[in-house]
C-alpha positions in Angstrom: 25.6 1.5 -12.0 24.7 4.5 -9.3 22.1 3.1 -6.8 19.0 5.7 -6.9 18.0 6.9 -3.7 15.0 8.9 -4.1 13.1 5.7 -4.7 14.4 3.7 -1.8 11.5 3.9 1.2 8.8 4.9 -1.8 5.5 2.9 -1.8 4.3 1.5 -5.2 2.5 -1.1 -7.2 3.2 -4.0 -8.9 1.9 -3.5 -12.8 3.7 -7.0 -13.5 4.1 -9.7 -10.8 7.5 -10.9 -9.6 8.5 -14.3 -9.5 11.0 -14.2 -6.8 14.2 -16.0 -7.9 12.9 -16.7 -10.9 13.0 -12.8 -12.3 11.5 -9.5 -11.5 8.1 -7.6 -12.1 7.7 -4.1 -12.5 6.6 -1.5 -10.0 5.4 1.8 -10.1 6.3 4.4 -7.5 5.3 8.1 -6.8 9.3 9.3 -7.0 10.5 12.7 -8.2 6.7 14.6 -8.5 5.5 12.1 -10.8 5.0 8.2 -11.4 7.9 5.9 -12.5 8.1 2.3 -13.8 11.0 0.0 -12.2 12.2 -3.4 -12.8 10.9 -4.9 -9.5 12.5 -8.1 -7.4 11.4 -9.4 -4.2 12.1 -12.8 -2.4 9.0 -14.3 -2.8 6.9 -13.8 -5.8 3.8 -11.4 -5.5 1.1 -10.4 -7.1 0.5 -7.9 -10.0 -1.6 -5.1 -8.1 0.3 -6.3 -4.8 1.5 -2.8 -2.5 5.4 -2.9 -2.0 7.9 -0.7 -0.4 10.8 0.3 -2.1 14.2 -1.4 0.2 16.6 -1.1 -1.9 18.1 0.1 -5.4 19.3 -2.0 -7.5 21.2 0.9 -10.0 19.9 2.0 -12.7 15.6 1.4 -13.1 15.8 -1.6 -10.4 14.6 -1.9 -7.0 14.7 -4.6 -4.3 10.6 -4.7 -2.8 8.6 -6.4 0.2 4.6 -6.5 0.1 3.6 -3.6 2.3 0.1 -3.0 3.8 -0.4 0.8 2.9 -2.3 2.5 5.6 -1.8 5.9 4.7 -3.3 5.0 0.8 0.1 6.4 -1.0 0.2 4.0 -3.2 -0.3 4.8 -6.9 -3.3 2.6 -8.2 -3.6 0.3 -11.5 -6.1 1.0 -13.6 -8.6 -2.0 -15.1 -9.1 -5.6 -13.1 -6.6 -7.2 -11.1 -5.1 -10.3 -12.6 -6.1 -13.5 -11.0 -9.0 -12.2 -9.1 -11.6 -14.7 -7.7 -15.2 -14.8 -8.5 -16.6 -12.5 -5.1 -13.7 -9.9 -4.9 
């Protein structure tokens, strides 16, 4: 499978959470002029609604991702409440 560069280094959101070893999430990422969904792993597992940069490609609609504090606001945003959220937030 050919590794898709244009999303490597993109900033996105998880719309599913990952579960590190145990299987990917999704992530959404501002690539190509518009918004597109990948299969998302990372190490650890994080959060749906988590920030994540884009490290690597995995081929074809999967990326590698780290949790990413997103100072410039790139990020695309999820629409509706947050899963797990605590009473307060």
């Amino acid at each position: 499978m050919a590794r898709d560069e244009s999303c490597i280094g993109a900033v996105g959101v998880l719309t599913i959470a990952t579960r590190g070893a145990g299987g990917p999430g999704e992530v959404r990422i501002k690539v190509r002029g518009g918004s597109e969904h990948f299969l998302a792993w990372s190490e650890t597992p994080l959060p749906r609604g988590a920030t994540v940069l884009v490290i690597e490609s995995r081929g074809t609609r999967a990326v590698d991702v780290v949790q990413w504090d997103d100072p410039l606001g790139e990020a695309p945003h999820l629409h509706g409440p947050k899963q797990n959220q605590r009473s307060g937030e």
